[in-house]
C-alpha positions in Angstrom: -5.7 16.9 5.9 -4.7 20.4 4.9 -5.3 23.5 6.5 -6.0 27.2 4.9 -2.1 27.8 5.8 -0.5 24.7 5.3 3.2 24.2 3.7 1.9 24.9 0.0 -0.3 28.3 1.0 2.6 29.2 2.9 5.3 28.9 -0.4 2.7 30.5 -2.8 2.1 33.2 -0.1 6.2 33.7 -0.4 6.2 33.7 -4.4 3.3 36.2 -4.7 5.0 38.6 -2.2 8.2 37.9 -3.9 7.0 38.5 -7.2 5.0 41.7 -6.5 8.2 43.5 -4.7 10.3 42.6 -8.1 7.1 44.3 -9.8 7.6 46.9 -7.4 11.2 47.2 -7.9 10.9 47.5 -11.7 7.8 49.7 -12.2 8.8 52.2 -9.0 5.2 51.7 -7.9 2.4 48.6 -6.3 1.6 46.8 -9.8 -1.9 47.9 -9.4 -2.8 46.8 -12.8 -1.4 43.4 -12.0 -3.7 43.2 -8.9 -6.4 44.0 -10.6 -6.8 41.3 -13.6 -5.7 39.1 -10.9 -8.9 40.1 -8.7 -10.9 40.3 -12.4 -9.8 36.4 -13.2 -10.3 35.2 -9.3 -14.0 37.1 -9.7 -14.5 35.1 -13.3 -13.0 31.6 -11.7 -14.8 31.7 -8.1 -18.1 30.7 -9.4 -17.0 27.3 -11.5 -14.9 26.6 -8.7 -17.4 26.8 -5.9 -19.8 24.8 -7.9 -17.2 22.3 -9.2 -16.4 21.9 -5.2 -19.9 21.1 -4.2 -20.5 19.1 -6.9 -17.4 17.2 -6.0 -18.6 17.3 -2.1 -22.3 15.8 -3.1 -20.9 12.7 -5.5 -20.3 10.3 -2.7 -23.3 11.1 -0.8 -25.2 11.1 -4.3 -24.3 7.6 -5.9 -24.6 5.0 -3.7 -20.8 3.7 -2.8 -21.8 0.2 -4.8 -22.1 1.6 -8.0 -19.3 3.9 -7.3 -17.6 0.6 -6.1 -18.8 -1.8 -8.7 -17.9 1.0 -11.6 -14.9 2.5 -10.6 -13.1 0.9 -7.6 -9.5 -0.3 -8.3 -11.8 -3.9 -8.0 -13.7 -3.1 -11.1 -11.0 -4.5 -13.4 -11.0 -3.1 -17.4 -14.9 -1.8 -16.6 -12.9 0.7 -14.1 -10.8 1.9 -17.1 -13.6 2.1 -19.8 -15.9 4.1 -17.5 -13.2 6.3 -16.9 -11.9 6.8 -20.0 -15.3 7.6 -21.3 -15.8 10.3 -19.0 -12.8 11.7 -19.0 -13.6 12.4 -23.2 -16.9 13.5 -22.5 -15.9 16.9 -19.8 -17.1 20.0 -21.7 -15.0 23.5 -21.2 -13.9 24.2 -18.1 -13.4 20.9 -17.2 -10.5 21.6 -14.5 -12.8 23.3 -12.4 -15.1 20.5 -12.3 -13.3 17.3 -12.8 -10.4 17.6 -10.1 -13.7 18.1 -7.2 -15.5 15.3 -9.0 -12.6 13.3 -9.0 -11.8 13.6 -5.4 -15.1 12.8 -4.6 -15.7 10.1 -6.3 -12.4 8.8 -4.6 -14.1 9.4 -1.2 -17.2 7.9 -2.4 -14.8 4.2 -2.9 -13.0 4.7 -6.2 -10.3 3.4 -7.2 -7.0 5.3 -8.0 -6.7 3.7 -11.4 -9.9 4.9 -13.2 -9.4 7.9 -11.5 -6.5 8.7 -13.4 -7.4 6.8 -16.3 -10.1 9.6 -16.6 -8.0 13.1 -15.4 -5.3 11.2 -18.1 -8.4 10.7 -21.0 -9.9 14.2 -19.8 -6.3 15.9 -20.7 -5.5 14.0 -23.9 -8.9 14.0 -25.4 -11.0 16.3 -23.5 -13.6 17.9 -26.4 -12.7 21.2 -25.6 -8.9 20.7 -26.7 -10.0 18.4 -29.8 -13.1 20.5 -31.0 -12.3 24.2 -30.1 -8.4 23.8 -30.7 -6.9 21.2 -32.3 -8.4 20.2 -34.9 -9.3 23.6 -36.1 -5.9 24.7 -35.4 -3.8 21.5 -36.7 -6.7 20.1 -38.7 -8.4 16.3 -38.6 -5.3 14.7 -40.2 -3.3 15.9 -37.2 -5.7 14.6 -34.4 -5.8 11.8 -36.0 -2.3 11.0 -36.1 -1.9 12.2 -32.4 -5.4 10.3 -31.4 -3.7 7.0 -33.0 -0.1 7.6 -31.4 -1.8 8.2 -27.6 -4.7 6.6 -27.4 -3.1 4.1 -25.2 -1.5 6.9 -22.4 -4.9 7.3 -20.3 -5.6 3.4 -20.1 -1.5 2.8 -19.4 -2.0 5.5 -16.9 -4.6 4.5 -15.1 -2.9 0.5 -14.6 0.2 2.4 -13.4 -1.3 4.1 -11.0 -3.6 1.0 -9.8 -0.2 -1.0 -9.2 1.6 1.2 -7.7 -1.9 2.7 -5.0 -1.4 -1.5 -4.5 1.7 -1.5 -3.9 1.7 1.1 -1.6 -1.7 1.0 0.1 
């Protein structure tokens, strides 16, 4: 289990003080500015992230660990995959904030690595936000289309990889 200082806080700690005297070496001055639509987008972020956290925190004591177990344990078989494909399509906007917490606890709660990342893999190939809001009014349907066609099988490929290898290694 991590800790609020653990290895990674510890490196990004480093980089942000490294980064901020090269700002300072540059400008001749604290990059105040810089601070500041840091502490504007933390301010904006905090929010979704404390709700995606409790949401994610509540899912295992929520949904009884058989369904969890029977719909998306590495035991659930292609059922694991379609459930997780399906809702990793169907996460609106701001998805990362919510779907990493969910994910993890829905993990907790007894599923399986596979779905799991059958749905983050879904969610980032076809979440609605990048197809509606982006893509296809950006590249147009033709585009999607193609892409859809050439990837559709990454999130389902995915998700077995990942179920052999928690196997394997579990």
């Amino acid at each position: 289990m991590s800790t609020a200082f653990d290895r990674t806080t510890v490196i990004l700690a480093a980089l942000t003080a490294i980064l901020y005297f090269v700002a300072h070496q540059r400008v001749g001055a604290f990059p105040w500015a810089s601070a500041e639509r840091a502490g504007s987008l933390f301010v904006n972020i905090l929010p979704k992230l404390v709700f995606g956290f409790l949401i994610g925190g509540v899912l295992a004591d929520v949904i009884p660990r058989h369904i969890i177990e029977n719909w998306l344990s590495d035991q659930s078989g292609w059922r694991g995959f379609a459930v997780g494909f399906l809702f990793g399509v169907s996460m609106p906007i701001g998805a990362p904030f919510v779907i990493l917490p969910m994910a993890a606890g829905l993990i907790k709660g007894g599923a399986g690595f596979g779905p799991i990342v059958t749905m983050l893999t879904s969610a980032a190939v076809f979440g609605p936000a990048r197809i509606l809001v982006y893509e296809i009014p950006i590249m147009g349907s033709q585009f999607f289309l193609v892409r859809a066609a050439a990837v559709f099988w990454m999130p389902l490929t995915a998700g077995f990889i990942a179920q052999q290898i928690s196997a394997r290694l579990g």
